[in-house]
mmCIF file of the N, C-alpha and C atoms, coordinates in Angstrom:
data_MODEL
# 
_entry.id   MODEL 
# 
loop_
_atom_site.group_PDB 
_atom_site.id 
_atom_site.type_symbol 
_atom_site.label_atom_id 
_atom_site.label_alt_id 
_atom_site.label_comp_id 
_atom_site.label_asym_id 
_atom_site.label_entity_id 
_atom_site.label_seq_id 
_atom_site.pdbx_PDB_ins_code 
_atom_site.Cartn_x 
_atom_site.Cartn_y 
_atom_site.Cartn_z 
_atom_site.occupancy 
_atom_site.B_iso_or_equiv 
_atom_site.pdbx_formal_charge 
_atom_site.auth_seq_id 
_atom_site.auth_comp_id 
_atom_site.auth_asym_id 
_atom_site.auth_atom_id 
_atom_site.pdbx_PDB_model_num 
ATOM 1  N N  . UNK A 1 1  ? 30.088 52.592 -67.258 1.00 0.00 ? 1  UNK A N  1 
ATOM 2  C CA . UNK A 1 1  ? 31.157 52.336 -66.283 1.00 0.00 ? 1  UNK A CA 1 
ATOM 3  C C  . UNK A 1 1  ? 30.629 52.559 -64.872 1.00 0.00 ? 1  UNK A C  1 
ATOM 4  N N  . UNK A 1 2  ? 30.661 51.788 -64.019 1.00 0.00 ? 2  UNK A N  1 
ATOM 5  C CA . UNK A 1 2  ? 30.289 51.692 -62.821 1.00 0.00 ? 2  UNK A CA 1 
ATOM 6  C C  . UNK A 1 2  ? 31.575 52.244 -61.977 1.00 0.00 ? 2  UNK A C  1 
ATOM 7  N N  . UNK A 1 3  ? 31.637 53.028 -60.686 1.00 0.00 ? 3  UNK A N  1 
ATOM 8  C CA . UNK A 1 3  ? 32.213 53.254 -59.730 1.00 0.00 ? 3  UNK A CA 1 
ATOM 9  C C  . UNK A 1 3  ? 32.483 52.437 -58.964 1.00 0.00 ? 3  UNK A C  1 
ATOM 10 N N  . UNK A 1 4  ? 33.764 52.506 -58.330 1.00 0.00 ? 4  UNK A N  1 
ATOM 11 C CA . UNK A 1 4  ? 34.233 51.230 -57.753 1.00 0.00 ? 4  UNK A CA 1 
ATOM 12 C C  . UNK A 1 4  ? 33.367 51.109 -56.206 1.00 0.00 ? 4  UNK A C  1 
ATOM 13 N N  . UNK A 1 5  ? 33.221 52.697 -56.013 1.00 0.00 ? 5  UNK A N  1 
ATOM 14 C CA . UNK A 1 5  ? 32.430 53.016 -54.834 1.00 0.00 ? 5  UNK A CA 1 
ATOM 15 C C  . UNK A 1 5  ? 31.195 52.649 -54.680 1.00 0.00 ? 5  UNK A C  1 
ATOM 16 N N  . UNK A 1 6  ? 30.517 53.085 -56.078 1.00 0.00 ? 6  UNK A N  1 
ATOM 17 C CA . UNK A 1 6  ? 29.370 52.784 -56.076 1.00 0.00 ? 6  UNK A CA 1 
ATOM 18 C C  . UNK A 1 6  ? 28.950 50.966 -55.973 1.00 0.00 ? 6  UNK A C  1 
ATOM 19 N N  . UNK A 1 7  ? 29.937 50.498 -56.511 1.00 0.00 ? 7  UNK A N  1 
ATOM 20 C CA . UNK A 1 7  ? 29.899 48.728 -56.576 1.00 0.00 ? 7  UNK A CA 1 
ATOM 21 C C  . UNK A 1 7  ? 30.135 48.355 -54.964 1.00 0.00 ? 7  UNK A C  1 
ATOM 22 N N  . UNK A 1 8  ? 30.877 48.598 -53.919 1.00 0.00 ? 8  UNK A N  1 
ATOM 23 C CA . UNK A 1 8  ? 31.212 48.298 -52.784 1.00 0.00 ? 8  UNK A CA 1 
ATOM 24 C C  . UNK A 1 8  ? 29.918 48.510 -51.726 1.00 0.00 ? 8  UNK A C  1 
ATOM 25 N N  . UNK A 1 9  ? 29.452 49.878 -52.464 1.00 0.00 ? 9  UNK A N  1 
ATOM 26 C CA . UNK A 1 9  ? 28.015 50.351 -51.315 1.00 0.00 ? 9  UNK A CA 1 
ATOM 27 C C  . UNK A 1 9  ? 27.052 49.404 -51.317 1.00 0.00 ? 9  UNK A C  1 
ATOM 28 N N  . UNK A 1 10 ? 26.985 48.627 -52.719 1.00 0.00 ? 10 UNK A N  1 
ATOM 29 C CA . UNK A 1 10 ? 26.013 47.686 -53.074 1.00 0.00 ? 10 UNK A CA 1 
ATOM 30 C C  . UNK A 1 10 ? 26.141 46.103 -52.761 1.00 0.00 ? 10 UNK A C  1 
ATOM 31 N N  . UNK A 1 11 ? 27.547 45.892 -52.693 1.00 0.00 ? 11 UNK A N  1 
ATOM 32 C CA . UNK A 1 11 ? 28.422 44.272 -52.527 1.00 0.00 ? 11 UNK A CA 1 
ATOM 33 C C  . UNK A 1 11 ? 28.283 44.370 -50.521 1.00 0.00 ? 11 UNK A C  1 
ATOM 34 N N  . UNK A 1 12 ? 29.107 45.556 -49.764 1.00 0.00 ? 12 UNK A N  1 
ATOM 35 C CA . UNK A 1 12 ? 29.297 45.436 -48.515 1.00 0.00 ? 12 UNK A CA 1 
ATOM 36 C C  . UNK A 1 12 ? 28.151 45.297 -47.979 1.00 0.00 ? 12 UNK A C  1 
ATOM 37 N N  . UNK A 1 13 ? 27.133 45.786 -47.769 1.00 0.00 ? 13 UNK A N  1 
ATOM 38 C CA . UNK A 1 13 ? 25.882 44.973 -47.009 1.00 0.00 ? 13 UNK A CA 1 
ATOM 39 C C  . UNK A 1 13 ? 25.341 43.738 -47.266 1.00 0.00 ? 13 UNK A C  1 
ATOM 40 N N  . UNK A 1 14 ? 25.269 43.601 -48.542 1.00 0.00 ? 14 UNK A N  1 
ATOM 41 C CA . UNK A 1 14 ? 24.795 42.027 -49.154 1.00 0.00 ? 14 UNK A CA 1 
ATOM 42 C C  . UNK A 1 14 ? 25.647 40.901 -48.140 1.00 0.00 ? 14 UNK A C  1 
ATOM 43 N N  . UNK A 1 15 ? 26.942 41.088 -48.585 1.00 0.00 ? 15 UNK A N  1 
ATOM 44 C CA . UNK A 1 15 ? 28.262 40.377 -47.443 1.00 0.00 ? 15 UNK A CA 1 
ATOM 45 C C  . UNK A 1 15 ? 27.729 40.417 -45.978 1.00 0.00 ? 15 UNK A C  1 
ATOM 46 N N  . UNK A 1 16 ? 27.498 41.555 -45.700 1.00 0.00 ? 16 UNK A N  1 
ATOM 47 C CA . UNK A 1 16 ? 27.173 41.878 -44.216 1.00 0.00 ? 16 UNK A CA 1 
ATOM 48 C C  . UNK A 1 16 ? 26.258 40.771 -43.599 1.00 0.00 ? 16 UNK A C  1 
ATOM 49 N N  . UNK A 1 17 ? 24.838 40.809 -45.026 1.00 0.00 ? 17 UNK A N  1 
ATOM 50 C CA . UNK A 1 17 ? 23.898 40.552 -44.217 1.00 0.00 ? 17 UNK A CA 1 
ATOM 51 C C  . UNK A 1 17 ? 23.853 38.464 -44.580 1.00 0.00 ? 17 UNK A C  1 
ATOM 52 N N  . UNK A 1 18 ? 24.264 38.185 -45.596 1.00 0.00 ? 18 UNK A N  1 
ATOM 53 C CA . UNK A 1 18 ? 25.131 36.625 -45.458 1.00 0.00 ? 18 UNK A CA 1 
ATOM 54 C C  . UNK A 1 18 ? 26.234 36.122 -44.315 1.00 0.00 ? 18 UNK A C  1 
ATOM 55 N N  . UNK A 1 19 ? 26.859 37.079 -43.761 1.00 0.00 ? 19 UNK A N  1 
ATOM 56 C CA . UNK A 1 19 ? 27.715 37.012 -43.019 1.00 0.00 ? 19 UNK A CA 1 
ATOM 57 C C  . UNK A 1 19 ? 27.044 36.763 -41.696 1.00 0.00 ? 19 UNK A C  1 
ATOM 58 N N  . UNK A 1 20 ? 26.158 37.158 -41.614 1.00 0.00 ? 20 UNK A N  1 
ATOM 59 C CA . UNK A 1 20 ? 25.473 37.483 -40.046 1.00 0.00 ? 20 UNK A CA 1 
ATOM 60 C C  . UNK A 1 20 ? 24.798 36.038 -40.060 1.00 0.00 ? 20 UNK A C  1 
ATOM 61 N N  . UNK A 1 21 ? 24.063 35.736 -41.304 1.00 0.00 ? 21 UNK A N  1 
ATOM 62 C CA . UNK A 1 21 ? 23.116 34.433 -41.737 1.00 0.00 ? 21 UNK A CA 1 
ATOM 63 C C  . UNK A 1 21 ? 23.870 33.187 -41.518 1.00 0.00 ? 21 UNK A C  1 
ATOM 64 N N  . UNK A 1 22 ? 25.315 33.367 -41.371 1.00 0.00 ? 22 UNK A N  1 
ATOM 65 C CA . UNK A 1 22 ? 26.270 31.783 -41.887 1.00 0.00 ? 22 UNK A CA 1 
ATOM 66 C C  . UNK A 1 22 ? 26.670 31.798 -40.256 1.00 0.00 ? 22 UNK A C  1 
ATOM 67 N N  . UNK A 1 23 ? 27.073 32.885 -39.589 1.00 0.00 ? 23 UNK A N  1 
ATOM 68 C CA . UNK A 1 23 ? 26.859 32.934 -38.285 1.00 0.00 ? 23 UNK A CA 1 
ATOM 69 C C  . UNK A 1 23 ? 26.031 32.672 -37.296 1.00 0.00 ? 23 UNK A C  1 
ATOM 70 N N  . UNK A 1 24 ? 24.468 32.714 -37.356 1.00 0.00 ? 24 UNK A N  1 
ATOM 71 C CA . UNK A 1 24 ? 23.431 32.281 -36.941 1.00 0.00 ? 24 UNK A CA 1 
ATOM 72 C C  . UNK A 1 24 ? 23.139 30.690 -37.181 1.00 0.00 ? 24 UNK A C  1 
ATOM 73 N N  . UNK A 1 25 ? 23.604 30.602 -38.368 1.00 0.00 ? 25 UNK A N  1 
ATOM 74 C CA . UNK A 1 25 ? 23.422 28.998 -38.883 1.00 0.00 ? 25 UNK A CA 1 
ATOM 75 C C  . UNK A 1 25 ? 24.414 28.082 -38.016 1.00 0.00 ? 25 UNK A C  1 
ATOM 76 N N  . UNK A 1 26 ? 25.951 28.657 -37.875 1.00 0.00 ? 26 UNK A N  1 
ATOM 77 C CA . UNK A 1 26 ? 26.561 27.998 -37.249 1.00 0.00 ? 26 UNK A CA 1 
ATOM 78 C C  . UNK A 1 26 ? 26.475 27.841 -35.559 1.00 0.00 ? 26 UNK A C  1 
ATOM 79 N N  . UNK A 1 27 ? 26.238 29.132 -35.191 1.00 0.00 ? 27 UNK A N  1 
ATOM 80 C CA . UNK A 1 27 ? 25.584 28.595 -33.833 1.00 0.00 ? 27 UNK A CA 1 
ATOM 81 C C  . UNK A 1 27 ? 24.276 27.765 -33.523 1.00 0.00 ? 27 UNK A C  1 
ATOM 82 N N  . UNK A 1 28 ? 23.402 27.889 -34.164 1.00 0.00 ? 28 UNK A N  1 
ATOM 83 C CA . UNK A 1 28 ? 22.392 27.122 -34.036 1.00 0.00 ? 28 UNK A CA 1 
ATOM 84 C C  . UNK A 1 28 ? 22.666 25.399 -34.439 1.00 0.00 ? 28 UNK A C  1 
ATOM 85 N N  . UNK A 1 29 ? 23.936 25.585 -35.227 1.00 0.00 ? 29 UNK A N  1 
ATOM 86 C CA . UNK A 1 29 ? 23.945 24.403 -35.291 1.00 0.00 ? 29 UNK A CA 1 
ATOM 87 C C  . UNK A 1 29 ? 24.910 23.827 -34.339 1.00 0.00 ? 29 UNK A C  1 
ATOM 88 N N  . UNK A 1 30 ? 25.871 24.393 -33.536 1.00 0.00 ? 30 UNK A N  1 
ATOM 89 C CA . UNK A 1 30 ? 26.791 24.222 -32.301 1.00 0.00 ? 30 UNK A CA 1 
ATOM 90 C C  . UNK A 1 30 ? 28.456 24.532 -32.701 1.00 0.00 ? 30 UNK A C  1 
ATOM 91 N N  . UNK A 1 31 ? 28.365 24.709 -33.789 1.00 0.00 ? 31 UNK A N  1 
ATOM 92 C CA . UNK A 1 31 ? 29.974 24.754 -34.332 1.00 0.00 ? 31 UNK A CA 1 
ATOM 93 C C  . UNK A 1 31 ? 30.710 25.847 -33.976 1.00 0.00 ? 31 UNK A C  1 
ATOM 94 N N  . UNK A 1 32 ? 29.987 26.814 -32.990 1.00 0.00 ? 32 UNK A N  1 
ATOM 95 C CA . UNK A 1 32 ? 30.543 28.029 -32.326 1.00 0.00 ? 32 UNK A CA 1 
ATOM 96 C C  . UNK A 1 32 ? 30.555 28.422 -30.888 1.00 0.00 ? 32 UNK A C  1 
# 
């Protein structure tokens, strides 16, 4: 059984660091 905590510590940066990537993509591409 995994912790819900322990699952979030591991999911919220992953998100973070896609999040930052889809952001960079979209300015570079002008859509921001």
């Amino acid at each position: 059984f995994i912790h819900l905590k322990d699952l979030l510590k591991k999911i919220v940066p992953f998100k973070r660091q896609v999040y930052r990537q889809v952001i960079a993509y979209f300015k570079r591409e002008g859509y921001l």
